[in-house]
C-alpha positions, -999 to 999 in steps of 0.1 A, spaced: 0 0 0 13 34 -4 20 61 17 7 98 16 27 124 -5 22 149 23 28 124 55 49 97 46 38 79 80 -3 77 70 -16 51 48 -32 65 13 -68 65 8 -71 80 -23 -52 93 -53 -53 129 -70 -72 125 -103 -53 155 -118 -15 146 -110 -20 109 -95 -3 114 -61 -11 89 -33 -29 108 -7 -45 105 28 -81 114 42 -66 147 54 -52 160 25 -81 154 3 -95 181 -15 -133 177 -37 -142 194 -62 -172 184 -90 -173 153 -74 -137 142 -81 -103 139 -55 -78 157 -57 -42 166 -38 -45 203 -37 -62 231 -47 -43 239 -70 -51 205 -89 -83 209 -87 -84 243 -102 -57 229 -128 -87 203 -138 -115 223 -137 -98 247 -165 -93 219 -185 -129 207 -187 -141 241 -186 -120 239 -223 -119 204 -235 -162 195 -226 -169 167 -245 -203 185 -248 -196 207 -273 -218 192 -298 -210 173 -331 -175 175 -345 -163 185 -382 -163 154 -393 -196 148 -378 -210 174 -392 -196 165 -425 -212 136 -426 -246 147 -422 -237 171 -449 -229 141 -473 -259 118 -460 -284 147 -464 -270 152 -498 -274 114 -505 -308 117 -493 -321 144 -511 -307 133 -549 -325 98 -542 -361 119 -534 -353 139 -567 -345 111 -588 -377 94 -575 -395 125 -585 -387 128 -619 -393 84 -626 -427 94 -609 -432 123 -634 -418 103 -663 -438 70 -658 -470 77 -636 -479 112 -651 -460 111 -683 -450 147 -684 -429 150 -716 -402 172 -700 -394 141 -680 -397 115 -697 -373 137 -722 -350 137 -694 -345 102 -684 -345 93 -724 -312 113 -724 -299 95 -700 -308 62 -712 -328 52 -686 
């Protein structure tokens, strides 16, 4: 078992989420729930996850994505559209269209 970084004669209970350090039930310091060594730590990890919150929302890539998808989505309602015009309602425009095209 280790030892406390602070008193090297009391058991650890716990470690510091920020910087790892085996500490004791004295020096424990919470903060949002987690442990940590000092204050200092735990103002060192609070301005990280004020910075890095996985919250944000959707990444680029993400985002991207939906882009491309939406895209997808939208050319097969369109190409449906114009069959439905070309076979079902025989609008000559349409039926032009997909002649050029060979379908």
């Amino acid at each position: 078992m280790s030892v406390c970084v602070n008193h090297p004669e009391r058991n650890a209970t716990a470690r510091c989420s920020s910087c790892h350090k085996p500490i004791c039930g004295d020096c424990v310091v919470q903060d949002a729930g987690s442990v940590f060594c000092s204050q200092k730590c735990a103002e060192g990890a609070a301005r990280f996850y004020a910075r890095y919150k996985p919250d944000r929302g959707p990444g680029l890539f993400t985002k991207l994505k939906n882009v491309v998808v939406s895209l997808v989505a939208l050319a097969i309602l369109i190409a449906a559209a114009v069959a439905v015009c070309a076979y079902v309602f025989k609008i000559p425009f349409f039926v032009n269209l997909l002649k050029k095209y060979g379908l």
